[in-house]
LUMPAKOL-575026 format. One record per residue (C-alpha): residue number from 0; y, x, z. Coordinates in Angstrom, 3 decimals. Each point is the difference from the previous one (the first is absolute). Layout:
residues N
+-----+----------+----------+----------+
: num :       yy :       xx :       zz :
+-----+----------+----------+----------+
: NUM :        Y :        X :        Z :
...
+-----+----------+----------+----------+
***
This chain:
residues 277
+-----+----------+----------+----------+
: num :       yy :       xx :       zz :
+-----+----------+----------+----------+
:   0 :   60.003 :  -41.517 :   27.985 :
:   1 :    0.756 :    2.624 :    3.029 :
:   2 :   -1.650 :    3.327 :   -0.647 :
:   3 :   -3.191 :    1.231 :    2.347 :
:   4 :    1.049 :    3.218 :    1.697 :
:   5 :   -3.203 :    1.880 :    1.701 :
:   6 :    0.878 :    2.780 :    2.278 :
:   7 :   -2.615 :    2.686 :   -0.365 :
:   8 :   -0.492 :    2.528 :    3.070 :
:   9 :   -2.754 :    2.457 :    0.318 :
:  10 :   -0.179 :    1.277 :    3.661 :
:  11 :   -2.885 :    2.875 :    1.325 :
:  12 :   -1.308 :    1.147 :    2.850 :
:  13 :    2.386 :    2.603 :    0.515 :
:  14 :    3.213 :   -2.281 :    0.308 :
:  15 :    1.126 :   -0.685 :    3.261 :
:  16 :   -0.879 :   -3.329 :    0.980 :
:  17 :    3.409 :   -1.148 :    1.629 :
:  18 :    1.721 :    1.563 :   -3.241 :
:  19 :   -2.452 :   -2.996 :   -2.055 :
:  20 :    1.078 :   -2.409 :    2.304 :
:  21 :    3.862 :    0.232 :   -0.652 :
:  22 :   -0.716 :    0.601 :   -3.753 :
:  23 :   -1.440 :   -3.705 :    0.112 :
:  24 :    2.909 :   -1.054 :    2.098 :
:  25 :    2.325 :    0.813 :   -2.675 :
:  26 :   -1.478 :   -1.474 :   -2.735 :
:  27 :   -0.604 :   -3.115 :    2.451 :
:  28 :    3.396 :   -0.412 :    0.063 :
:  29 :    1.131 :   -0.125 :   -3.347 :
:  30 :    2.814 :   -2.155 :   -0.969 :
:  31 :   -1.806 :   -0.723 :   -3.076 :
:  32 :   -4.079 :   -0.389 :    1.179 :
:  33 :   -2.364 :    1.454 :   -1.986 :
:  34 :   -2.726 :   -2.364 :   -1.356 :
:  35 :   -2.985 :    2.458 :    0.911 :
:  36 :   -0.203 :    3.306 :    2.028 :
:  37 :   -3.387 :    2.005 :   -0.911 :
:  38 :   -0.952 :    2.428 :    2.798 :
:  39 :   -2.101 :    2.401 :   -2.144 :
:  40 :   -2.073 :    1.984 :    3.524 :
:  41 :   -0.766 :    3.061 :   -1.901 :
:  42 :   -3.309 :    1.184 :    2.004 :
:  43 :   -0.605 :   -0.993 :    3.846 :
:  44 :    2.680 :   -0.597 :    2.150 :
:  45 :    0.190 :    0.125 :    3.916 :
:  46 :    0.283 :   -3.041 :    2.447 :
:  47 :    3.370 :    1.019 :    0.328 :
:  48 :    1.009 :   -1.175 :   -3.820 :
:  49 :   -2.187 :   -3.128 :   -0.059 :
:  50 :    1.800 :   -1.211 :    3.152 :
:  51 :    3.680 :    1.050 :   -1.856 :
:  52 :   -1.471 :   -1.568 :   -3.140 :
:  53 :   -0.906 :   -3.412 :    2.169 :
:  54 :    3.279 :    0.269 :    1.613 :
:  55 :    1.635 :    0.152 :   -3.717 :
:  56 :   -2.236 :   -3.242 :   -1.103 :
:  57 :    1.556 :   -2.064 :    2.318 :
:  58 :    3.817 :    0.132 :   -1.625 :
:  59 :   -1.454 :    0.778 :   -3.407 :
:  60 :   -2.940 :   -2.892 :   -0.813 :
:  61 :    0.050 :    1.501 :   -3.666 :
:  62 :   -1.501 :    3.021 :    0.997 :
:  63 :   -3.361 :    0.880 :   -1.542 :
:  64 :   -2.253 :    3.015 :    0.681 :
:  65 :   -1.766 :    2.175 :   -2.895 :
:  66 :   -2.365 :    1.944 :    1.851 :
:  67 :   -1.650 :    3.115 :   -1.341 :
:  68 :   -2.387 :    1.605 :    1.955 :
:  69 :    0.708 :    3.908 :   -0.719 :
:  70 :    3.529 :    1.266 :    0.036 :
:  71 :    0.423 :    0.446 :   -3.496 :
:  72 :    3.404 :    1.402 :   -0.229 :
:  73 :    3.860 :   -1.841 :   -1.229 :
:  74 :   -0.796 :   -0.037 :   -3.870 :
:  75 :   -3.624 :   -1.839 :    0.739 :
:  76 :    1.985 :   -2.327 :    2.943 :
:  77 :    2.848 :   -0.895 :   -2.007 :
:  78 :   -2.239 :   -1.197 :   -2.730 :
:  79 :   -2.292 :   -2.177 :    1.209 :
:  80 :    2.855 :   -1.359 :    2.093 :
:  81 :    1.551 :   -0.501 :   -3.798 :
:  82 :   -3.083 :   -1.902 :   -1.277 :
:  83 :    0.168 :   -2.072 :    3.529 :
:  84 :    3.512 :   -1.060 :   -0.242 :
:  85 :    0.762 :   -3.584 :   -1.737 :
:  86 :    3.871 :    0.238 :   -0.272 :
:  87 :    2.231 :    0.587 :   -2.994 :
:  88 :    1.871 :    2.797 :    1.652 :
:  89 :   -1.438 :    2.562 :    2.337 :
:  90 :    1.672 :    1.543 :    2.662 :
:  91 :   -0.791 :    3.402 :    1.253 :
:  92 :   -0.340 :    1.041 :    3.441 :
:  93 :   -0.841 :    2.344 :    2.105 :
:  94 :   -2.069 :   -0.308 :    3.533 :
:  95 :    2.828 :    2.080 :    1.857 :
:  96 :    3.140 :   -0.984 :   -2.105 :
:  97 :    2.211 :   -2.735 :    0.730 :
:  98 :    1.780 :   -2.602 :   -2.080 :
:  99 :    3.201 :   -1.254 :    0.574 :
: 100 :    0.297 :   -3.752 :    0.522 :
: 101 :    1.329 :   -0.764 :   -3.602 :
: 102 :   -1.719 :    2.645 :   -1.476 :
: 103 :   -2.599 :   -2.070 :   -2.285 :
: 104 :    2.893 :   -2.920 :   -0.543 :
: 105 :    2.429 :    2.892 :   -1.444 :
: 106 :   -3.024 :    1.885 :   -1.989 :
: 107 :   -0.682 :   -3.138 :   -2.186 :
: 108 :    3.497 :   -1.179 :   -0.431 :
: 109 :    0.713 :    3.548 :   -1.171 :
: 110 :   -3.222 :   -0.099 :   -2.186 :
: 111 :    0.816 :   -3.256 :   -1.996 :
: 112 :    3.636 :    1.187 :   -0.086 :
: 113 :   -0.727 :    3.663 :   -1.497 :
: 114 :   -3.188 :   -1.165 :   -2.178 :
: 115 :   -1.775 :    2.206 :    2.036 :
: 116 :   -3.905 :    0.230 :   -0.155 :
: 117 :    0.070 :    2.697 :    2.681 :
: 118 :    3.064 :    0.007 :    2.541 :
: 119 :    0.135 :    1.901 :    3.349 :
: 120 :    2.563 :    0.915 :    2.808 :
: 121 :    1.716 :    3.078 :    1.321 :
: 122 :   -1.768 :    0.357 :    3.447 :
: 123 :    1.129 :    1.144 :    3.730 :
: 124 :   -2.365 :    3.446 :    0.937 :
: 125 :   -0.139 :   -0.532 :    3.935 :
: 126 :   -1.903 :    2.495 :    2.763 :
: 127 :   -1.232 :   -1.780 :    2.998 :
: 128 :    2.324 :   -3.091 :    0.823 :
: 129 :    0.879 :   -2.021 :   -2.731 :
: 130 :    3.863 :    0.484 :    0.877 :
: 131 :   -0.883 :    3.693 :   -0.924 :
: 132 :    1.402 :    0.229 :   -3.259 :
: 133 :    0.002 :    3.635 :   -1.397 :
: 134 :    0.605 :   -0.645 :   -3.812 :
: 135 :   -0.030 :   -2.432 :   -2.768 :
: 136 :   -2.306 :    0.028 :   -3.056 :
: 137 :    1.519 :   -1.222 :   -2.762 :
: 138 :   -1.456 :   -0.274 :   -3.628 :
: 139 :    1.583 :   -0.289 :   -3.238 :
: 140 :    1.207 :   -3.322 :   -0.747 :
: 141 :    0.281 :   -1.110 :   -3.308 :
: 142 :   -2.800 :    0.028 :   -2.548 :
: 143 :    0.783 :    2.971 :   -2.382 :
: 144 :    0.142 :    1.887 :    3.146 :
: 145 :   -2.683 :   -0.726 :    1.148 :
: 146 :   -1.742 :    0.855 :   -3.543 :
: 147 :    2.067 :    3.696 :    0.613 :
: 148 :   -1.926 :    0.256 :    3.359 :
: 149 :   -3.456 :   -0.713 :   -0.877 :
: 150 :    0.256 :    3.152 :   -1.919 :
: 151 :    0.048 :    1.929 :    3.000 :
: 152 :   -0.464 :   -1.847 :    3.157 :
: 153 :   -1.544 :   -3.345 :    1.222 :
: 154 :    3.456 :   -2.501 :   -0.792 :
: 155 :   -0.972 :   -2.819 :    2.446 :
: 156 :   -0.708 :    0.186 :    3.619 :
: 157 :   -3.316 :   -1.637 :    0.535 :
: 158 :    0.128 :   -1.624 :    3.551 :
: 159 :    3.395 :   -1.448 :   -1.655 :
: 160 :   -1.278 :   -1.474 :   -3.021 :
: 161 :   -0.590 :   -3.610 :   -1.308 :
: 162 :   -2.137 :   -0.422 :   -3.514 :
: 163 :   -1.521 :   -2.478 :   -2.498 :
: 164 :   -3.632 :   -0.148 :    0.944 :
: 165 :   -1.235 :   -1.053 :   -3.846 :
: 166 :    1.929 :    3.113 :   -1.215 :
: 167 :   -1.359 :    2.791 :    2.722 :
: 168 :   -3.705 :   -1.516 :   -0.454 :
: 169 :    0.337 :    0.206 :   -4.044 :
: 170 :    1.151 :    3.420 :    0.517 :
: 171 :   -3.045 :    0.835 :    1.766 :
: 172 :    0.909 :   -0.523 :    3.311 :
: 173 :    0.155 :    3.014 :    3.131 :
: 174 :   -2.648 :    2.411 :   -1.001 :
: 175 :   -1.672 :    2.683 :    2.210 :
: 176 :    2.618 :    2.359 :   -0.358 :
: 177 :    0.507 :    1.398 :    3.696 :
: 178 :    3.619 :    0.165 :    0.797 :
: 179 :    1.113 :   -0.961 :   -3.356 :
: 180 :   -1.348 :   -2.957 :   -0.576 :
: 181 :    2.868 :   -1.845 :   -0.088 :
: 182 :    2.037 :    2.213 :   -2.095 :
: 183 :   -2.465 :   -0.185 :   -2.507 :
: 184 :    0.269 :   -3.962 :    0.032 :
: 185 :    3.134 :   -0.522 :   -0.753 :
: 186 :   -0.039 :    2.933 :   -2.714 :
: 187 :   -2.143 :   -1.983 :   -1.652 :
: 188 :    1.872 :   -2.834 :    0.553 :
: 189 :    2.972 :    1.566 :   -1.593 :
: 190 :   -2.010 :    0.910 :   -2.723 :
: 191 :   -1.501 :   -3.153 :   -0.780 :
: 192 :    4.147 :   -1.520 :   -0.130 :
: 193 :    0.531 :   -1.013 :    3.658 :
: 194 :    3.712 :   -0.187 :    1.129 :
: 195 :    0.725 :    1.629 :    3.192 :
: 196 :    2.911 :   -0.285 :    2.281 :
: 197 :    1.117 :    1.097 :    3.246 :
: 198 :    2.205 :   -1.267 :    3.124 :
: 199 :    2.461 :    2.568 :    1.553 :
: 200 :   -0.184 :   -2.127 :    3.594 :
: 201 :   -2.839 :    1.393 :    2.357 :
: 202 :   -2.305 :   -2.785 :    0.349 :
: 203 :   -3.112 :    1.901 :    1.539 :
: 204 :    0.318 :    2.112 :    2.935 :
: 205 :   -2.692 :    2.745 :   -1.158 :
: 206 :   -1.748 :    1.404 :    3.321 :
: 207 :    0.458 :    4.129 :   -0.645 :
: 208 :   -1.903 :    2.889 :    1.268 :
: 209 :   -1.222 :    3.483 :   -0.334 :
: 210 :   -4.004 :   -1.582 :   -1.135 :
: 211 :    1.936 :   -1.098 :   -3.580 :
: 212 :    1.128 :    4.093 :   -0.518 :
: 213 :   -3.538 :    1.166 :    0.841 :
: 214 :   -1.416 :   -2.144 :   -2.166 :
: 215 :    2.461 :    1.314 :   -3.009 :
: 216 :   -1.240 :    3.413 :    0.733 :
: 217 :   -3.623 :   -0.397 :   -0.118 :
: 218 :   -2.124 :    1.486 :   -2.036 :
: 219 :   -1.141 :   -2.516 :   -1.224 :
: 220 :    3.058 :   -1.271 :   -1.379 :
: 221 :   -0.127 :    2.784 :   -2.878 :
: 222 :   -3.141 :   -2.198 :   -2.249 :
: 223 :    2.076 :   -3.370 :    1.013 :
: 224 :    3.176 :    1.649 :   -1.569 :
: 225 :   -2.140 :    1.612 :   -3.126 :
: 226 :   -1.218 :   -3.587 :   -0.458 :
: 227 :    3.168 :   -1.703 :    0.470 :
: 228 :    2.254 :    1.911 :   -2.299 :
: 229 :   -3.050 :   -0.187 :   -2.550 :
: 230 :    0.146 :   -3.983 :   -0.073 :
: 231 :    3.611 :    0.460 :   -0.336 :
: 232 :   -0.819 :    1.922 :   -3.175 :
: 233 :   -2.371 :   -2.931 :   -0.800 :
: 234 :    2.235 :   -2.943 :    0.436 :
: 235 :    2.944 :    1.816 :   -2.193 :
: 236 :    1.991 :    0.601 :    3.070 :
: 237 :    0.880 :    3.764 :   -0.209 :
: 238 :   -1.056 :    2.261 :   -2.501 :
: 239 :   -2.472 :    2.532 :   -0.155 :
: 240 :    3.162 :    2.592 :    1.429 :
: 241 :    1.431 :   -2.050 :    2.451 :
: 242 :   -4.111 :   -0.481 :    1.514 :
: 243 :   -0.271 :    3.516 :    0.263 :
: 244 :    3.710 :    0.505 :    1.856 :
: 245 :   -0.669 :   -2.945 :    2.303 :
: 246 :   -3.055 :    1.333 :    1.106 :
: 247 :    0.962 :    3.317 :    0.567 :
: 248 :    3.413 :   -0.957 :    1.793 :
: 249 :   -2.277 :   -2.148 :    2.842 :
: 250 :   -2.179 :    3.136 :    0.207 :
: 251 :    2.488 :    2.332 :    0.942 :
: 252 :    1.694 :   -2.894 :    2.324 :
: 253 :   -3.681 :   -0.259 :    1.232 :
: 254 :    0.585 :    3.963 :    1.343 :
: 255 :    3.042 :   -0.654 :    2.403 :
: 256 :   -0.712 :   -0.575 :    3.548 :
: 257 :   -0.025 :   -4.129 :    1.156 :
: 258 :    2.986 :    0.497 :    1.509 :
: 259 :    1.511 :    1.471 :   -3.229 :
: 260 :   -1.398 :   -2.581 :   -2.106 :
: 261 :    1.669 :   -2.685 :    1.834 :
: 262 :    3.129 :    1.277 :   -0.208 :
: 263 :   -0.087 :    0.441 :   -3.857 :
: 264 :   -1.865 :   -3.685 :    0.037 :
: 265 :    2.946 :   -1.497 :    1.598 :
: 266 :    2.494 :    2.127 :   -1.907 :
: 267 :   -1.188 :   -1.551 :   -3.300 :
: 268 :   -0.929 :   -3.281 :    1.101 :
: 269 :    1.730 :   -1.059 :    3.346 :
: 270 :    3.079 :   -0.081 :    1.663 :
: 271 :    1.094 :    0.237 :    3.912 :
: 272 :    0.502 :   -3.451 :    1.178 :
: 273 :    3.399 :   -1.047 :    1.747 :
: 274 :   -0.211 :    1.828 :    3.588 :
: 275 :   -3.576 :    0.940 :   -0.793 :
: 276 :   -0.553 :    3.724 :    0.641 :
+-----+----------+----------+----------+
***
């Protein structure tokens, strides 16, 4: 019997409708279709994304919409978009990413292949064009390193990832964790004896921008962190020294200027692409 993949997609007000459009596109054309795309519309959207969303329903009939009323935020999107979806798998996605044409096809093949309950991608970071490649996320690959890097840093890139849907709704599913909701998932995950593993080939091209460094500098970031590192503690990730050093690490990475925090972002976790700048 052919495993159900559901895509799941949360998309806001504040993404840019013709950036929803082309997400759609991409998963639209799929080498391997997905059996169900949920559209989780996290608070009112403009006339502009219901006529891209439309637009998308035409070359993707296994679209459904999850509607909720107030924006809400990505922990409380992604999960009722998890309780919506049917499939065995679900693949993640973002409302301004892209997926390559075999991305979903590859993802599954590698999951079966690994024993992977969890597997994501390396992923292109792009500025404006799409063919404006600047650098190249990639994760650890293999399981125990992943394990290594949950210690200290989120291991899988979210917009990349593909995941059992049985195992991330017994481990609780997204909770209301802003920003870190998804880190926290797959902790848990981890903890609860998921296998993870990773693909070095950039299967996501990850839509960049000075908004994600603002965010990593708010203020409020500092109780998201505090919580964080504490369910780390909780889920016998890190112990009760490696909590405090974590925390106090982002803190003082928290007091360099966005343009300074890049750079030390992509020092430790990107590299220039070929002819990028």
């Amino acid at each position: 019997m052919t495993e159900r993949v559901s895509v799941l997609i949360p998309v806001h007000a504040g993404i840019e409708p013709a950036h929803l459009e082309r997400a759609l596109d991409s998963i639209a054309a799929q080498t391997r279709r997905p059996d169900e795309v949920v559209l989780v519309e996290d608070g009112p959207l403009s006339d502009a994304h219901h006529t891209a969303i439309s637009t998308a329903e035409r070359a993707l009939p296994e679209l459904v919409r999850e509607v909720l009323p107030v924006n809400r935020g990505a922990g409380v999107a992604n999960q009722a978009g998890l309780m919506r979806c049917t499939g065995t798998w679900i693949l993640k996605a973002d409302a301004d990413d892209i997926s390559l044409p075999d991305r979903l096809q590859r993802q599954l093949a590698h999951a079966h292949q690994t024993g992977a309950d969890v597997s994501g991608t390396a992923m292109w970071e792009f500025r404006g064009a799409e063919d404006d490649v600047v650098s190249v996320r990639t994760p650890p690959l293999t399981h125990d390193d992943i394990v290594r890097r949950m210690r200290w840093n989120n291991p899988m890139n979210h917009p990349t990832t593909l995941y059992r849907a049985d195992l991330a709704r017994a481990a609780g599913g997204y909770g209301d964790l802003r920003y870190m909701q998804d880190y926290d998932l797959f902790a848990r995950m981890l903890s609860r004896g998921a296998r993870f593993a990773n693909l070095a080939e950039p299967l996501v091209l990850f839509r960049a921008g000075d908004a994600v460094m603002t965010r990593r500098r708010s203020p409020a970031m500092r109780r998201c962190e505090w919580e964080l590192q504490g369910n780390l503690h909780r889920y016998g990730i890190v112990g009760p020294v490696r909590r405090y050093a974590n925390f106090g690490a982002r803190q003082g990475a928290r007091m360099l200027s966005a343009s300074a925090m890049a750079r030390l972002h992509r020092t430790l976790f990107s590299r220039a692409a070929p002819g990028g700048s």
